[in-house]
Each structure stands twice: as structure tokens, then as C-alpha cells.
C-alpha positions as CSV (number, residue, x, y, z in Angstrom):
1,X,-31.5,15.7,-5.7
2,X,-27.6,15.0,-6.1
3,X,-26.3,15.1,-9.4
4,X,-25.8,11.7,-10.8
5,X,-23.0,12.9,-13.1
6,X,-19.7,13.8,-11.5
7,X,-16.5,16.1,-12.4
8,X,-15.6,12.5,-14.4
9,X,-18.6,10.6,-15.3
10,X,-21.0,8.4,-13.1
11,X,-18.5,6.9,-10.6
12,X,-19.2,4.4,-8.0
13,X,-19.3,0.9,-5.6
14,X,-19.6,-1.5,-8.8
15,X,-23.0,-3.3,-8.7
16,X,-23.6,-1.2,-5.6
17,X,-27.0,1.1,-5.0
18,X,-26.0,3.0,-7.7
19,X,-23.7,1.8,-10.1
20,X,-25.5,-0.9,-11.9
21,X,-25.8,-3.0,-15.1
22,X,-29.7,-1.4,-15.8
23,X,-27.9,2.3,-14.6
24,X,-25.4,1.2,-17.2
25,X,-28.3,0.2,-19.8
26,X,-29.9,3.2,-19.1
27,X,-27.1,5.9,-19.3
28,X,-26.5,4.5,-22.7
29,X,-30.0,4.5,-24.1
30,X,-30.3,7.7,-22.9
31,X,-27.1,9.2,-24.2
32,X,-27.5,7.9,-27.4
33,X,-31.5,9.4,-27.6
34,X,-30.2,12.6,-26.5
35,X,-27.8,12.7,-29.2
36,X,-29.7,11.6,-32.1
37,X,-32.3,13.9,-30.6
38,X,-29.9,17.1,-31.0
39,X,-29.3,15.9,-34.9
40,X,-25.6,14.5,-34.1
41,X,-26.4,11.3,-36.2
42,X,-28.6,12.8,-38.8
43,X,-27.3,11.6,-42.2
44,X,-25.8,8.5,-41.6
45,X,-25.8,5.4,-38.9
46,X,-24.3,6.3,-36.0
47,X,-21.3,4.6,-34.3
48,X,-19.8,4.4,-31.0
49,X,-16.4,3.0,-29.4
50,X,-16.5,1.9,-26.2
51,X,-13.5,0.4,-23.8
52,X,-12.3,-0.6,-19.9
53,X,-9.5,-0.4,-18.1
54,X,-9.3,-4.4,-16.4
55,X,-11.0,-4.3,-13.5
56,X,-13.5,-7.0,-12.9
57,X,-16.6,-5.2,-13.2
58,X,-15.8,-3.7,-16.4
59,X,-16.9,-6.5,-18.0
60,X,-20.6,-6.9,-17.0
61,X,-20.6,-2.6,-17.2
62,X,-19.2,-2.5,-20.6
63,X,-21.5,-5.5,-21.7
64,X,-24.5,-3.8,-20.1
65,X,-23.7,-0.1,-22.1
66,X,-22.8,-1.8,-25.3
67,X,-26.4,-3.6,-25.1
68,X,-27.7,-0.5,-24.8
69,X,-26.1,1.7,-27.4
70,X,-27.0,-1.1,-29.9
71,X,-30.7,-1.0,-28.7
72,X,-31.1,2.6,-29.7
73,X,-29.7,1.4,-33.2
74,X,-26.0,2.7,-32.4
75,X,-23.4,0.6,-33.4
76,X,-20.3,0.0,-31.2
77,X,-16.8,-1.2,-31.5
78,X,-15.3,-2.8,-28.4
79,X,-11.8,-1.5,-27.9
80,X,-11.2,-4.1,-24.7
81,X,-8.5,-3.0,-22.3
82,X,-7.0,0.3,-23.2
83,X,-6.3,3.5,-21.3
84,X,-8.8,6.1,-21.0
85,X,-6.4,8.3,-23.0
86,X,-6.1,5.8,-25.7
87,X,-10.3,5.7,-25.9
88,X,-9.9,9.3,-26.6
89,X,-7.7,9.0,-29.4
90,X,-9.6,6.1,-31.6
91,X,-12.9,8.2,-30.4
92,X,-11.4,10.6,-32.8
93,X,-9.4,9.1,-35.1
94,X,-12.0,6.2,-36.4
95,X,-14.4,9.2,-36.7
96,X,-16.9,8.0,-33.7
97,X,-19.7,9.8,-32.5
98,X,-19.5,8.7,-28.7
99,X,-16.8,6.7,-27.1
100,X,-17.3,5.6,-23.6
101,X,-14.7,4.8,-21.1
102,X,-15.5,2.2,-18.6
103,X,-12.6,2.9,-15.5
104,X,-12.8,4.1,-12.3
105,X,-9.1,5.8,-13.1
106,X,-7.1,5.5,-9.6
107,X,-9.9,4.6,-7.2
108,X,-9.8,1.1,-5.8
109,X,-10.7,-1.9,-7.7
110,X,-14.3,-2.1,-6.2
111,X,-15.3,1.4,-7.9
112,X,-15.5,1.5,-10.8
113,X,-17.0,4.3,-13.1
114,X,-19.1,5.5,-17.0
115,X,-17.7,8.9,-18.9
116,X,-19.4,9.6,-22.4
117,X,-16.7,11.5,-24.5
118,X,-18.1,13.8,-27.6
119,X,-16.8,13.3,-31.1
120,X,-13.6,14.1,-31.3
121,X,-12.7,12.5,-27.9
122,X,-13.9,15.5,-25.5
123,X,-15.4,15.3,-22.7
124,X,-19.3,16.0,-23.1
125,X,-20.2,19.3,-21.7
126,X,-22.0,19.5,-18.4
127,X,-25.7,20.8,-20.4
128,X,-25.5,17.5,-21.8
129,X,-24.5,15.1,-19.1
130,X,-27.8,16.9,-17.8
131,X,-29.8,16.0,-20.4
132,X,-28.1,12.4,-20.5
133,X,-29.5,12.4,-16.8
134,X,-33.0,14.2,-17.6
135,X,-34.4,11.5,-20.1
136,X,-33.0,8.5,-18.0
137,X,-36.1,5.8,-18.5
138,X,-38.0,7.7,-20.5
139,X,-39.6,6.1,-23.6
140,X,-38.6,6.2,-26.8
141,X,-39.2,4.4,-30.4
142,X,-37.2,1.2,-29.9
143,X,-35.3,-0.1,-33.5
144,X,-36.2,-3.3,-34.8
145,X,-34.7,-5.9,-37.4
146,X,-31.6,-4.4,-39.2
147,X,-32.3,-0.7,-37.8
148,X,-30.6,-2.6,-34.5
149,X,-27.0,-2.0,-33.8
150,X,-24.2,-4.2,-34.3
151,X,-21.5,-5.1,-31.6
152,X,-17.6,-5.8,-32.8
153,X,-14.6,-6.2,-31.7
154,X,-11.1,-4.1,-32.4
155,X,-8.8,-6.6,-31.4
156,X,-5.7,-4.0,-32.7
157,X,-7.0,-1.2,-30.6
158,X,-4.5,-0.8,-28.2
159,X,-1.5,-1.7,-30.7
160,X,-2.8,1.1,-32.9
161,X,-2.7,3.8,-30.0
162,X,0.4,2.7,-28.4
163,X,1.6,3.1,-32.3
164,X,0.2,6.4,-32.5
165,X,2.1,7.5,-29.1
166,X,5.7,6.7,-30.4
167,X,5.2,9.3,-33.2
168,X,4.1,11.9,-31.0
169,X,8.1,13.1,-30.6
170,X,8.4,14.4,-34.1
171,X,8.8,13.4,-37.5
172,X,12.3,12.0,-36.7
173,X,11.2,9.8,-34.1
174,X,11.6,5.7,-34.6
175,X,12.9,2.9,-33.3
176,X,16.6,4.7,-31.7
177,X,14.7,8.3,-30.5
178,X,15.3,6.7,-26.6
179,X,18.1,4.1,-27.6
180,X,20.8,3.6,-24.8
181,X,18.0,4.6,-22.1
182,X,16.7,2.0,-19.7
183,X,13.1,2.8,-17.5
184,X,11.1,1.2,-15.5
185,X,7.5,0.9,-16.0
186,X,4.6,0.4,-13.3
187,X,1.6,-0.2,-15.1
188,X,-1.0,-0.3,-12.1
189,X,-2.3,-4.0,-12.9
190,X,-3.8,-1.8,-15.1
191,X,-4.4,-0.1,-19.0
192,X,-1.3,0.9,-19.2
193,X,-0.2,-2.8,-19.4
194,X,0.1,-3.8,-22.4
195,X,0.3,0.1,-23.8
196,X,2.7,1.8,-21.7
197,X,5.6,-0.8,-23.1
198,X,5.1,-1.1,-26.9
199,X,5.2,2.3,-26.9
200,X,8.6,3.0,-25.1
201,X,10.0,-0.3,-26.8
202,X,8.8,0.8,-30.2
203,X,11.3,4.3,-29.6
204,X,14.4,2.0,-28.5
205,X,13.9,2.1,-25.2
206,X,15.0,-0.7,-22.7
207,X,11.9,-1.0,-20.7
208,X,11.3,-3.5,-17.4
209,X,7.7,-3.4,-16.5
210,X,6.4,-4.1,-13.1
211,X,2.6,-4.8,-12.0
212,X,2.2,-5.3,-15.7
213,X,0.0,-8.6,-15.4
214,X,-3.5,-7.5,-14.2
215,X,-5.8,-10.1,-12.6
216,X,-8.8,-7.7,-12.8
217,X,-9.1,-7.7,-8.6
218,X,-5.2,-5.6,-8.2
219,X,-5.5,-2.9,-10.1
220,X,-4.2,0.2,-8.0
221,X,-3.2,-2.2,-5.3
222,X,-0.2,-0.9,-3.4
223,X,1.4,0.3,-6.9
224,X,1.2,2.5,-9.7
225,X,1.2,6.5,-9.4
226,X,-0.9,6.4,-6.1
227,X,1.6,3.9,-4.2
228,X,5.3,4.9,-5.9
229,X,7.2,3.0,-3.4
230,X,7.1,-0.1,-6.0
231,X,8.9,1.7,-8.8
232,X,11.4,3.6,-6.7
233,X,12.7,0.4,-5.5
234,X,12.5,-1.2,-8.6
235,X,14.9,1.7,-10.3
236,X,17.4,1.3,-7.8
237,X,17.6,-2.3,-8.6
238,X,17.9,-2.4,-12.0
239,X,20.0,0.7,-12.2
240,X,17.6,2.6,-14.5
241,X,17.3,5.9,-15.7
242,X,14.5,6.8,-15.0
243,X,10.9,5.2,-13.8
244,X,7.6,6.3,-14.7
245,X,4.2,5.4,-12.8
246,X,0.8,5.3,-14.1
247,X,-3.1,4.8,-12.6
248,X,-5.2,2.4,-13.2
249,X,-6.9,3.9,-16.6
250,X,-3.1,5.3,-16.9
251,X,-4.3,9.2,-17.4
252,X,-1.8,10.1,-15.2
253,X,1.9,9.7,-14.5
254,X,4.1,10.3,-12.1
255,X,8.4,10.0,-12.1
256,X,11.5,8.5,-10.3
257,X,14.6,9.2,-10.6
258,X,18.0,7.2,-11.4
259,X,18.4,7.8,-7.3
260,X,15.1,7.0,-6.2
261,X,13.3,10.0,-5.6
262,X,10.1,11.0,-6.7
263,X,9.5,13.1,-9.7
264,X,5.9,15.1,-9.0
265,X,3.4,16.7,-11.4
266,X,4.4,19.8,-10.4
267,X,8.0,19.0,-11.5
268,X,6.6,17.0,-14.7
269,X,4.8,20.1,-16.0
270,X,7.8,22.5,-15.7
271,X,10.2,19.6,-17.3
272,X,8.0,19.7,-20.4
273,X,6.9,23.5,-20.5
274,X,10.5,24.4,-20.9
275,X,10.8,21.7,-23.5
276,X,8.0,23.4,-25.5
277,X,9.1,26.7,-25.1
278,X,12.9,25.9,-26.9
279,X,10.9,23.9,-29.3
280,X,8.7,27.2,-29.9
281,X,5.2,25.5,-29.2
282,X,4.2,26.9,-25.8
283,X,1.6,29.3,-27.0
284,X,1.8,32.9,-25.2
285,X,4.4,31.2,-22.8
286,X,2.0,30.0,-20.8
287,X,1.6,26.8,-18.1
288,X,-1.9,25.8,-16.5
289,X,-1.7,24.4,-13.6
290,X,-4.6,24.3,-10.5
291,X,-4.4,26.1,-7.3
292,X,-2.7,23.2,-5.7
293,X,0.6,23.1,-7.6
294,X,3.8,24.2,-5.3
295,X,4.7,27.6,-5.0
296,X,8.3,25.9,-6.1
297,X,6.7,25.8,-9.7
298,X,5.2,29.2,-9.9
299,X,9.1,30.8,-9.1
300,X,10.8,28.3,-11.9
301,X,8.1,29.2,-14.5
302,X,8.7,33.4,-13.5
303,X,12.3,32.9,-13.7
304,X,11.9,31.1,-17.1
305,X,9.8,33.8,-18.4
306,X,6.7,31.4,-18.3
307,X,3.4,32.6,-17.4
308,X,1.5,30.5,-14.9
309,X,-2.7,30.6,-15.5
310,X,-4.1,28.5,-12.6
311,X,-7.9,27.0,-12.2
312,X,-9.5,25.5,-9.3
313,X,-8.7,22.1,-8.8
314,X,-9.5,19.4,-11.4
315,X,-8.7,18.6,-15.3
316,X,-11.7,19.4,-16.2
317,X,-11.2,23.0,-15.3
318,X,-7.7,23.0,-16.4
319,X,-8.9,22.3,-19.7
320,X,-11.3,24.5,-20.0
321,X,-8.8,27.3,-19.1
322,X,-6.7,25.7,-22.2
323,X,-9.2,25.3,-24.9
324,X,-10.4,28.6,-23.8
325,X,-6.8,30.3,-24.4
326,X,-5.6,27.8,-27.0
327,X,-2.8,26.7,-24.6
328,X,-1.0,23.4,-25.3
329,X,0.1,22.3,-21.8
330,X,-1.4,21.9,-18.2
331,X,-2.3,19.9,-15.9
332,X,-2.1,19.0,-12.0
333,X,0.6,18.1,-9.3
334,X,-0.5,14.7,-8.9
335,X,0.9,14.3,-12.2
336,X,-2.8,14.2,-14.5
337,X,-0.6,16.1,-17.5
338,X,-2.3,17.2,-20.7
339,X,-0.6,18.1,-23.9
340,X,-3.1,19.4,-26.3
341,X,-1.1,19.1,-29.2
342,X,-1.5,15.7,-28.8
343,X,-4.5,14.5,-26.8
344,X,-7.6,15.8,-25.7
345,X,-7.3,14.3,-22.1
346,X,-4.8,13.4,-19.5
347,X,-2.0,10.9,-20.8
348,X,0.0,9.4,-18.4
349,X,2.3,7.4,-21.2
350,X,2.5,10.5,-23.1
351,X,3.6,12.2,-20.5
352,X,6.2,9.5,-19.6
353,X,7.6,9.4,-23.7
354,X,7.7,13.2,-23.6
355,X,9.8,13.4,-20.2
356,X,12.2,10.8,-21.5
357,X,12.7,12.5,-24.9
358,X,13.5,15.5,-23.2
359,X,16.1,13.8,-21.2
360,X,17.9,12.3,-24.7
361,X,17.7,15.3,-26.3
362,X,19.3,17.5,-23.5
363,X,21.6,14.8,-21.8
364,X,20.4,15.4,-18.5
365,X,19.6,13.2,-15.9
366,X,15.9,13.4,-14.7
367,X,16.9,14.6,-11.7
368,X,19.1,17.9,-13.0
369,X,15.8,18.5,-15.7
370,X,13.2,18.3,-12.5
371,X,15.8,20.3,-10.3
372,X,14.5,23.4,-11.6
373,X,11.3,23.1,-9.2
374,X,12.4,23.6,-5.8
375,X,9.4,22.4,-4.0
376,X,8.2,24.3,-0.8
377,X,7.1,21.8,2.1
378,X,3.3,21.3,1.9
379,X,1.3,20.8,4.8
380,X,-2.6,19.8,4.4
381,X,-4.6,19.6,7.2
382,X,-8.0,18.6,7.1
383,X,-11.2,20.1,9.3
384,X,-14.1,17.8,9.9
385,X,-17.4,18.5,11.0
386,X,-17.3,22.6,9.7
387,X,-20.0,24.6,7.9
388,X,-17.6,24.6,4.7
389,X,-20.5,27.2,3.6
390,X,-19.0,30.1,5.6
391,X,-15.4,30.1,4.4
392,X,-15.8,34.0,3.7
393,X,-16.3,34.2,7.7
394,X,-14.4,38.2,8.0
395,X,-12.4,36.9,10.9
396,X,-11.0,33.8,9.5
397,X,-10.2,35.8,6.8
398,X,-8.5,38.4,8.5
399,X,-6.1,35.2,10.2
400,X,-5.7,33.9,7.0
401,X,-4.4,37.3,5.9
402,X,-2.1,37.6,8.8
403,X,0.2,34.6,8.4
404,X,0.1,35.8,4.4
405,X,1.5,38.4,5.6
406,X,3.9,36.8,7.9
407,X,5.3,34.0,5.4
408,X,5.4,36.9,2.4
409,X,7.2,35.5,-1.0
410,X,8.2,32.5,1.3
411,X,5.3,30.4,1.4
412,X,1.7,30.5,0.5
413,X,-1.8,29.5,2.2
414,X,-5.2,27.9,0.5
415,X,-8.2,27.3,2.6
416,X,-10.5,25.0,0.5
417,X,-14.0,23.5,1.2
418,X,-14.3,20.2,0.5
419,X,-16.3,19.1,-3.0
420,X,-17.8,16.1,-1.5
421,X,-17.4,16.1,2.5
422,X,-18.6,18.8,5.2
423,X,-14.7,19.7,5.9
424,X,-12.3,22.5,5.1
425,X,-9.0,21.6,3.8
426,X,-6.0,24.4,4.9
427,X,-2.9,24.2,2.7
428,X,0.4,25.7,3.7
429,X,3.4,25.8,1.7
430,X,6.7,27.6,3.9
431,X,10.5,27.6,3.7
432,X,10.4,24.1,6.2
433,X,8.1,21.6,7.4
434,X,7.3,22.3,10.7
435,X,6.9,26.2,9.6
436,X,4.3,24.9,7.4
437,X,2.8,22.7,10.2
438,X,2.9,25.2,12.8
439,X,0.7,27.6,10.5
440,X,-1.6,25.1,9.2
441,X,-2.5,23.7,12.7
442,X,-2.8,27.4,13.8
443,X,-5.2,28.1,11.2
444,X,-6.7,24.8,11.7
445,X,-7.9,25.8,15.0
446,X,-9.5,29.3,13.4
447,X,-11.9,27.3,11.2
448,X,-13.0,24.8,14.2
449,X,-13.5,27.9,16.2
450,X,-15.3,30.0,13.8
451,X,-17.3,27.1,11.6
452,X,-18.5,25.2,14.0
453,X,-21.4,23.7,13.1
């Protein structure tokens, strides 16, 4: 039987076969069983916090677990629209034992998705997301009269996080920390909305927000970090300089220039890794980063005397990799950045207020700070209808090893199974394009001849 929970939660069609308002009820009955079950709310009533990014069917799914929660005598506090980020924060700072997060991050507006975070505002571990799924609809002593829970509403939620962001730089930032510096914001029609500008206003900046007025059905629609075109226009226009764009549940974050050229994770994370170092806080001189990230980033960080630690690909496992080392910075190319020092999860307006302080404080442009990564051309070709079970085939190996070989300190290759899909995705970073190409379609044609199904 397939696992219900994902590498982020239950995520799905919205009121489709699986993601419904009784899956919803149930997820929360059962996570909150499960947890009073393992003693977490022994002592005193428990409370959770629960909040959406603003897609439409975030209302009826956050209705539906907040129903629940309250039926299993847990009280919650509705935190409306705020990023996922942002439910991490008040998870921990208002001393919750569960928040959930209602967003289906940059997916399209039909998806939408549940995540449970722990107290503290960390992800649950996978042993008991299992358990979460174990004991969904099983019975279980139902509260009555005032044992119930109670349902409110934190109408300064996102005002208090957004708050908390601008004194992230230091204990010198305030209203002139990004004075004289004019960015552009694209919000996603989505949590960032409302978040993303408060916070860059409240440090001086001049801010102009695009796809800042979500409708509920737009959200991810042809803007934010998964459609840049938007904001690169919109900073040649206004002269900014500087752009940021964020997802839907704004987790992530991705850059423009004051020319118009995109600013990726990859370059993000080296931006800010150097900034830690001169600031002394980049424990054991160390960046995590996941297999994907461009060779480009690896050579920057070895000339900079940074050490590169590198995960398979996912947050999930780049955090593991820094709780497990006590690192304070990692993250992924497509620009899901975590600062540890400051969240717990990925924080696409961090991120953005962190890039932008580093620019004041240096007085470089964005594009001389991100010049430092000199990306490799990428290539990613995709192999349907394999056995993505036999990737360790001794001849495709011995290919694979051949045009390592071949491209030596000049490129790189990454032949990946698919999480989801029966396919085999080849990678190939080279000094040019149609290098890359030419060795990605080459080994292309290996794994079709020697995984066919």
C-alpha cells in the first residue's frame, strides 16, 4: 500500500479521491491521538496553530482539520493566510504543540496539501507521520462538554512574523538597514502577500509588489519563483535593484538582478555562505546543498575555503544533514534556502532580506555578489518507460564512467531514478550547452537500451 504521507505532508487534487475534508478530519484526530497517546500533552491542555496559504480549498481543509483537532479536545488558533515559514515560527514562538500548514507550496492552485510540524516548528519525523497514518479511523474516547476544544482566531499573525523577519539582520537593524534600495516583490498571488512587503518596508526598503492581490484561484499562475519572467520585466521597468520571487506558501525564493537576469538557488546559497563566513557564523565552513546544485557552486565554495556537504535531493534531507552537523545554512538550487539560525524551514522572505542586507552592507550590485558562481550549462533529459530499479546495470555504469572521464574537472554527470514516475533522469553539467546535450542524449540512449522494460 502507497504511503499516504509524502516527503512534505499529504499532498493532492483538492477534494479529489484522496484529498478530502473527512481525510482532513481524520489526519487531525489522528495526529492529535497519537500525540497525547506518546504523553506530549500530559500536564496541561493542549494547543495547536493552524494556517493556509490562499488558495481556495484551504478554506474548507483548514475548517475540516481545525474541527478535528478541537474534537480530540485540542485547542487551535487560526493564523489565516501566512507563509508556511511564518507557521513555523508562531508554532514555536506561542509555545504550540502542533502547527499545521494547509498549502500545496508551488504546485498549481487545484492541489493543494496537510504537513503536521512538531513543537518547536519541525517537521514531524517519518516514525510518526506513520503512526499518524496507522490509527487513521480508529476509535478513541471522544471529549465532551468543556473537555472540547476551542477555535480562535490570531488576526495579528502574519504582522507579528513579518515583525519578527526585519530583526533577523542583527541588533542594529530598523527602519534605514535597506534605506536607498528599491526591489521588486512577486508574491505568487500568494502568502507572501501581505508578509513579503511589511517586512522589506519595515527595514527602509522601497518595495513595488507584483501578483500581491490573491483571488484564491491564481496562486502560482504564470508568476512567482516557478514563472520569473514577471519580475524580471517588472525590474527593468521600474529600474530596481534587485527583485526577489517567492512560491505560493513563499518557502522559497528565487532573484533578479538590476539587468534582468536571473539569480538561482545555487547562486543565493553562495551569496549568503560567504556573508556568514565574514560574519563568523558559518559553523565548520560548511554549505549543504543536494546533488543537484551546479558544479559552478562547488568550485566558488573550494576557492572560498568553504566546504560543500551534499544530500540527495529534497529539504527534508538537507536538513537532516544540518541538524545532524549543527550547520546553519543549506538548501537547494531551486532557491528552497534554510538558515537555521533563524528558521526551522525554508524561508523564501528570509532569504530575500538576507540577500539584500548583504548587498547594503558590501555595496555591490546583486549581480557582482552572485558573480562568484559561474554556472556550468545543465542539461536534463528525462527517460520514460525504464526499469528505474536497475540503475546499478555494470554497463551503464561503465558509460557513465567513460564520459566522467572524458568531461574530467569540466563538467559532471547524475543519473537519477525518478521518486514518483518509472523514468531515469540524466543530468549533465559541461563547459557549453550543446557539450552537455550531446552527452546527456548519448547517455540517454544507454538507459533506453539497457533498462528497457
Amino acid at each position: 500500500m502507497t504511503r499516504l504521507f509524502g516527503t512534505d505532508g499529504v499532498r493532492g487534487l483538492a477534494n479529489g479521491e484522496t484529498l478530502t475534508a473527512s481525510l482532513a478530519l481524520d489526519l487531525a484526530v489522528s495526529a492529535a491521538r497519537v500525540l497525547a497517546d506518546a504523553g506530549q500533552f500530559e500536564g496541561h491542555r493542549p494547543f495547536a496553530v493552524i494556517g493556509r496559504d490562499p488558495r481556495i480549498s484551504g478554506h474548507f481543509l483548514e475548517a475540516a482539520v481545525a474541527a478535528g483537532l478541537a474534537s480530540a479536545g485540542v485547542d487551535v488558533v487560526d493564523l489565516g493566510v501566512i507563509p508556511t515559514p511564518g507557521i513555523a515560527y508562531l508554532t514555536a514562538e506561542l509555545g504550540a504543540d502542533l502547527g499545521v500548514v494547509i498549502t500545496a507550496s508551488h504546485n498549481p492552485m487545484p492541489d493543494n496539501g496537510i504537513k503536521f510540524l512538531a513543537r518547536g516548528g519541525h517537521k514531524l519525523d517519518d516514525v510518526v507521520e506513520d503512526a499518524i497514518e496507522s490509527r487513521l479511523g480508529a476509535p478513541f474516547d471522544h471529549p465532551t462538554g468543556a473537555s472540547v476544544g476551542r477555535i480562535s482566531f490570531r488576526s495579528t499573525a502574519v504582522h507579528e512574523y513579518a515583525d519578527h523577519l526585519a530583526t533577523t539582520l542583527g541588533p542594529d537593524s530598523g527602519p534605514s538597514s535597506l534605506s536607498g534600495l528599491t526591489v521588486v516583490l512577486d508574491c505568487a498571488q500568494g502568502a507572501a502577500s501581505l508578509a513579503g512587503p511589511r517586512a522589506f518596508e519595515a527595514l527602509g526598503a522601497t518595495v513595488i509588489a507584483i501578483n500581491n492581490t490573491p483571488r484564491g484561484d491564481d496562486i502560482n499562475d504564470s508568476c512567482g519563483s516557478t514563472h520569473p519572467e514577471q519580475l524580471q520585466k517588472a525590474v527593468l521597468e521600474h529600474g530596481a535593484d534587485a527583485g526577489f520571487a517567492f512560491d505560493g506558501d513563499a518557502d522559497r525564493c528565487l532573484a533578479v538582478d538590476a539587468s534582468g537576469n536571473l539569480v538561482d538557488g545555487d547562486q543565493i546559497m553562495a551569496v549568503l555562505a560567504l556573508a556568514l563566513r565574514d560574519a563568523g557564523r558559518l559553523p565548520s565552513s560548511t554549505l549543504v546543498t543536494t546533488v543537484m546544485s551546479n558544479l559552478g557552486l562547488r568550485q566558488a565554495m573550494s576557492a572560498a575555503g568553504i566546504e560543500l556537504r551534499t544530500t540527495g535531493v529534497g529539504d527534508r534531507y538537507v536538513l537532516e544533514e544540518m541538524r545532524a552537523g549543527g550547520y546553519s545554512l543549506g538548501g537547494e538550487q531551486s532557491g528552497h534556502v534554510i538558515m537555521s539560525d533563524h528558521a526551522t524551514t525554508g524561508d523564501g522572505i528570509l532569504t530575500a532580506l538576507h540577500v539584500a542586507s548583504r548587498m547594503m552592507t558590501t555595496g555591490e550590485s546583486l549581480a557582482s555578489l552572485a558573480s562568484v558562481v559561474t554556472r556550468f550549462p545543465q542539461v536534463l533529459v528525462n527517460v520514460p518507460s525504464v526499469d528505474k530499479s536497475r540503475c546499478d546495470d555494470p554497463e551503464l555504469l561503465a558509460a557513465v564512467a567513460a564520459e566522467e572521464a572524458a568531461l574530467g574537472e569540466t563538467g559532471r554527470i547524475l543519473l537519477r531514478p525518478s521518486g514518483t514516475e518509472p523514468l531515469v533522469r540524466v543530468m549533465v553539467e559541461a563547459p557549453t550547452v550543446d557539450h552537455a546535450t550531446t552527452v546527456a542524449e548519448r547517455l540517454a540512449g544507454v538507459v533506453r537500451d539497457r533498462l528497457a522494460l
